[in-house]
C-alpha positions as CSV (number, residue, x, y, z in Angstrom):
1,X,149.4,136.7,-19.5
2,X,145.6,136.7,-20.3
3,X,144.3,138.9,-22.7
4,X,146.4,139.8,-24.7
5,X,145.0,141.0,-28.0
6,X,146.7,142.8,-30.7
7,X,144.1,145.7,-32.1
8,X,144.6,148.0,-35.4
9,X,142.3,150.2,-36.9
10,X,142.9,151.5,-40.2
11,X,141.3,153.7,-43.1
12,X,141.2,152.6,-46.7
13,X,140.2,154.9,-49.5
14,X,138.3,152.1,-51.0
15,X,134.5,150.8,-50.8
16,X,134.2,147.6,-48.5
17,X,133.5,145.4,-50.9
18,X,136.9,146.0,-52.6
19,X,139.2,146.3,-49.5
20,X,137.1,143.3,-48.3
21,X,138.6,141.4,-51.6
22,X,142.2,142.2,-50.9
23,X,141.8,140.6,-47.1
24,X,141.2,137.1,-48.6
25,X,142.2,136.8,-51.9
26,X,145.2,135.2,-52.2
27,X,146.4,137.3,-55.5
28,X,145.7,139.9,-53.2
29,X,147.1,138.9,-50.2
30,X,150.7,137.7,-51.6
31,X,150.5,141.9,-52.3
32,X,151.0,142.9,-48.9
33,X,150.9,140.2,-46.4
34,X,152.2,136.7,-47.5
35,X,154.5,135.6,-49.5
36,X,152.4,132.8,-51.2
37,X,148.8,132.3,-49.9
38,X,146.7,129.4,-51.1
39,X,143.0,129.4,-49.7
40,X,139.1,129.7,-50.4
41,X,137.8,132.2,-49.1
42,X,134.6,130.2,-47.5
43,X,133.9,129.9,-43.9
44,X,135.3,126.0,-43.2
45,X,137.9,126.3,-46.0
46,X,141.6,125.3,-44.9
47,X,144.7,126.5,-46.4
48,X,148.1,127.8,-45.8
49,X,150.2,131.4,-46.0
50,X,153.8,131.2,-46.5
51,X,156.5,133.4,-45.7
52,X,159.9,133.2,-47.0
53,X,161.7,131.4,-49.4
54,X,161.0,127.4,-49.9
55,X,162.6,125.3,-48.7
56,X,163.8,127.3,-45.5
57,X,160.5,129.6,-45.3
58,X,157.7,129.0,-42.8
59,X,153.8,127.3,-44.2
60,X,151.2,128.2,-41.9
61,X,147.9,126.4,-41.6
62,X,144.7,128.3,-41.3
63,X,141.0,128.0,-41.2
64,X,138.5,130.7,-42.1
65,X,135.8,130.8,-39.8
66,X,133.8,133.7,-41.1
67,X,132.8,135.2,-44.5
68,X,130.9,137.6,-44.6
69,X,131.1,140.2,-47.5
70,X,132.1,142.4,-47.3
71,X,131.7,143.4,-43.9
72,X,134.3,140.4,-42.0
73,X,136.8,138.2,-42.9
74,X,138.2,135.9,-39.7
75,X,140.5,133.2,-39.9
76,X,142.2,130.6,-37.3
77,X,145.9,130.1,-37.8
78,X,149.2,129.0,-36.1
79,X,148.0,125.7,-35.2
80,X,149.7,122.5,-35.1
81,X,150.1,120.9,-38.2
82,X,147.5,118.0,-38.8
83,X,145.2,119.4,-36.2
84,X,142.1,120.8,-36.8
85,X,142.1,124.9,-35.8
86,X,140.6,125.2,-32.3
87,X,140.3,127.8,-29.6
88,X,142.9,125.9,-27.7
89,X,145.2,125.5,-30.4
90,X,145.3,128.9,-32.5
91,X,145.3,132.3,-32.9
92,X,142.3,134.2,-34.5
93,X,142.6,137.2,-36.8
94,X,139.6,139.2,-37.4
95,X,139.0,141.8,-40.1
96,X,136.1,144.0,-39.8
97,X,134.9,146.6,-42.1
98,X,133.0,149.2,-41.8
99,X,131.8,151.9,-44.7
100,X,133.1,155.3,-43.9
101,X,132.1,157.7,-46.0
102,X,133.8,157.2,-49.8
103,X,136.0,154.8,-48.0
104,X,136.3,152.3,-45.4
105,X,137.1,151.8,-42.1
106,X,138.9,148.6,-41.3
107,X,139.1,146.9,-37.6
108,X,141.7,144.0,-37.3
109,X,142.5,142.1,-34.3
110,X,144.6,139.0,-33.2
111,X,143.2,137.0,-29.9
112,X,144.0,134.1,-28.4
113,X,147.8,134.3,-27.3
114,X,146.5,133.5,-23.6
115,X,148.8,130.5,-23.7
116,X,151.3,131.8,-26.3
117,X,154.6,132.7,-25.5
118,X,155.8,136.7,-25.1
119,X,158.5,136.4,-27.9
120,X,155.3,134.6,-30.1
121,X,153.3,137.6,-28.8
122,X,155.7,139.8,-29.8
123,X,156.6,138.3,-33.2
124,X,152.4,138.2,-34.3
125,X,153.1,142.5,-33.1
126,X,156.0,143.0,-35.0
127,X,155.0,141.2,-37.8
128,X,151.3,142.8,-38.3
129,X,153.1,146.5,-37.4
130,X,155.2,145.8,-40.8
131,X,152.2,144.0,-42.9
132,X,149.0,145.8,-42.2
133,X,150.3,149.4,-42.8
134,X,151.2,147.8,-46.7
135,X,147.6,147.0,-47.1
136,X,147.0,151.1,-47.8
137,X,148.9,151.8,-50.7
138,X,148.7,148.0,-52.2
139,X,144.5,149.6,-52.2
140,X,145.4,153.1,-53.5
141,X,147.5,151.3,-56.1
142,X,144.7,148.9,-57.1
143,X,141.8,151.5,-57.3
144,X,143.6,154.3,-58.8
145,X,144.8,151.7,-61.8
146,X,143.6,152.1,-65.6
């Protein structure tokens, strides 16, 4: 089951610099992704995303790998607790932004499920089909605020 990647490409009607915010903040992320999210947004920084409620919900560990302002955001997660994020060992999910305009464009992928399972395959699919298309009007909200 070699590459097998899971590609979106969305528009924001935001400037990169604030869509590239509410990709890794984590006030910003708990808005349309996570249910908690504690992280530095700093290529090396480790942290966690949750989902669900404690004590039943699931913590995932993550690295980021790349920040870039505000043009990428990529992150290692889904790897064995108390191991450090490898290529072996997780999946990477990369946000790339592009300016477009009076908006942005933004290009996400998730790689690495070579040696993942299909239902894990298809859980990461279903999963980012629900969350990514709430990153939209979570931006339209923010920017069009008082």
């Amino acid at each position: 089951m070699a590459d097998r990647t899971i590609e979106r490409e969305i528009r924001v009607e935001a400037a990169p610099e604030v869509v590239y915010e509410v990709i890794s903040s984590p006030e910003h992320l708990r808005e349309w992704w996570p249910d908690d999210a504690d992280l530095d947004p700093v290529a090396g920084a480790t942290g966690t995303v949750s989902f669900g409620e404690k004590p039943d919900g699931k913590v995932v560990a993550l690295t980021v790998v790349e920040a870039d302002p505000p043009r990428r955001f990529a992150f290692r997660w889904d790897y064995p607790e108390g191991e450090t994020a490898t290529e072996a060992n997780s999946l990477l999910v990369t946000f790339d932004l592009v300016a477009a305009g009076t908006g942005t464009v933004l290009r996400f992928a998730e790689t690495g499920f070579d040696e993942a399972s299909e239902a894990q395959y298809r859980d990461h699919i279903n999963g980012w089909n629900y969350f990514l298309p709430r990153l939209v009007p979570y931006v339209d909200r923010l920017v069009s605020a008082p």
